[in-house]
C-alpha positions as protocol buffer text, in pm:
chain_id: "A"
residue {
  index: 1
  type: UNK
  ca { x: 0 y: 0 z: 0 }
}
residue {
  index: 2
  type: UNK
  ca { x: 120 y: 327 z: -46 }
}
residue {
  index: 3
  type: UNK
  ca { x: 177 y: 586 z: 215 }
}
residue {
  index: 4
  type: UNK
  ca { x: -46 y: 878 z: 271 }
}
residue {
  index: 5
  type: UNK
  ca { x: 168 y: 1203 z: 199 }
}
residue {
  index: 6
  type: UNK
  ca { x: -122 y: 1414 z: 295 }
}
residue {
  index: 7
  type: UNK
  ca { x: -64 y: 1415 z: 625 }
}
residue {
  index: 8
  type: UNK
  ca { x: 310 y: 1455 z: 562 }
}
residue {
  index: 9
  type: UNK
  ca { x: 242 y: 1788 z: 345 }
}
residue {
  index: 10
  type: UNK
  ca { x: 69 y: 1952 z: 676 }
}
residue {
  index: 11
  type: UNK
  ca { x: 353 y: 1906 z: 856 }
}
residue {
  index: 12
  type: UNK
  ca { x: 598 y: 2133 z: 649 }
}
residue {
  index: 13
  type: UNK
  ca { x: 352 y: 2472 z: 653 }
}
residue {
  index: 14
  type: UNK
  ca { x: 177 y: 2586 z: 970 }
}
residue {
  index: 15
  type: UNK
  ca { x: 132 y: 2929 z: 784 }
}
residue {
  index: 16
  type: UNK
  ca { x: -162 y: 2840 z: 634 }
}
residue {
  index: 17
  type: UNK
  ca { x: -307 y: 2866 z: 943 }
}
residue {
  index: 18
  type: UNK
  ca { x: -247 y: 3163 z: 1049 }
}
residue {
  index: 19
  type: UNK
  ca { x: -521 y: 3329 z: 754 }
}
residue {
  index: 20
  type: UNK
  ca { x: -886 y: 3324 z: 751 }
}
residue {
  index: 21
  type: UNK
  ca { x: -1079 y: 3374 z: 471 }
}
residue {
  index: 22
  type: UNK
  ca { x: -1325 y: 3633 z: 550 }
}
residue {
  index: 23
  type: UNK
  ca { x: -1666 y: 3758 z: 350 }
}
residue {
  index: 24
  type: UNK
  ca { x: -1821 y: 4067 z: 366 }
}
residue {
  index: 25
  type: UNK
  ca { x: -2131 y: 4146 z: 179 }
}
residue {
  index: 26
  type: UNK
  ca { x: -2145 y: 4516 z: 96 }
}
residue {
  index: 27
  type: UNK
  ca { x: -2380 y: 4776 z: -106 }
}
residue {
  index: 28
  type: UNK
  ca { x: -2256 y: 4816 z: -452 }
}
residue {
  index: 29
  type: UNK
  ca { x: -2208 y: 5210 z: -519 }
}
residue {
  index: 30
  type: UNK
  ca { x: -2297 y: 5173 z: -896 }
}
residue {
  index: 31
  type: UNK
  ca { x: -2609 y: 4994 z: -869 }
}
residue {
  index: 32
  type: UNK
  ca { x: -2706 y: 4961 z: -522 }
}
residue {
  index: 33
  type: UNK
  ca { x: -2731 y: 4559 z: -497 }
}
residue {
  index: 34
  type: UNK
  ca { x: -2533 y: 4348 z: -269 }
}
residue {
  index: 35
  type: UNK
  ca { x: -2173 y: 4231 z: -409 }
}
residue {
  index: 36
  type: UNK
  ca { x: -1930 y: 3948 z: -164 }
}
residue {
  index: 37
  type: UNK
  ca { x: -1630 y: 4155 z: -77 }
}
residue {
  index: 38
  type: UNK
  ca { x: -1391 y: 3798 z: -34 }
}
residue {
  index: 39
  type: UNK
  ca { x: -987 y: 3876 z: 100 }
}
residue {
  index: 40
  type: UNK
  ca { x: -778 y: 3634 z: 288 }
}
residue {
  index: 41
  type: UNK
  ca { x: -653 y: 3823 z: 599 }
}
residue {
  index: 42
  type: UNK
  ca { x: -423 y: 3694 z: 897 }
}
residue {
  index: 43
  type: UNK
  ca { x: -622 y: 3606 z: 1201 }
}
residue {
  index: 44
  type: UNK
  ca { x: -481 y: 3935 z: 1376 }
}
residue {
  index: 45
  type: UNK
  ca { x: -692 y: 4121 z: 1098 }
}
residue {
  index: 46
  type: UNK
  ca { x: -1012 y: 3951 z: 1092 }
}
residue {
  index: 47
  type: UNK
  ca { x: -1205 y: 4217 z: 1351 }
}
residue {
  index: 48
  type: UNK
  ca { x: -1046 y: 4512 z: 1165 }
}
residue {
  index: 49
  type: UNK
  ca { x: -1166 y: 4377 z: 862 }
}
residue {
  index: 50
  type: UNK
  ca { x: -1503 y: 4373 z: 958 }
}
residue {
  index: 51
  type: UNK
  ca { x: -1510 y: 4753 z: 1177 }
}
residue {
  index: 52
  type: UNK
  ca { x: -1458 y: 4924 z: 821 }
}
């Protein structure tokens, strides 16, 4: 059987971790319906993201 590497890739990166992916929905300015504002942002970010 062959080994799983999946759980070998995790090892090598714990940075991916440290973002969130974060969605905002916000008033378009052109035509006034609702548009997904999507960003990754570090986990530091994430309330400042959502104050503005």
């Amino acid at each position: 059987m062959a080994k799983k590497t999946v759980a070998t890739l995790h090892e090598g990166s714990k940075d991916g971790r440290a973002y969130s992916k974060v969605i905002k929905m916000v008033r378009s300015p052109k035509t006034g319906a609702f548009i997904f504002d999507e960003q990754m942002v570090p986990n530091e970010e994430v309330k400042d993201f959502f104050k503005n």
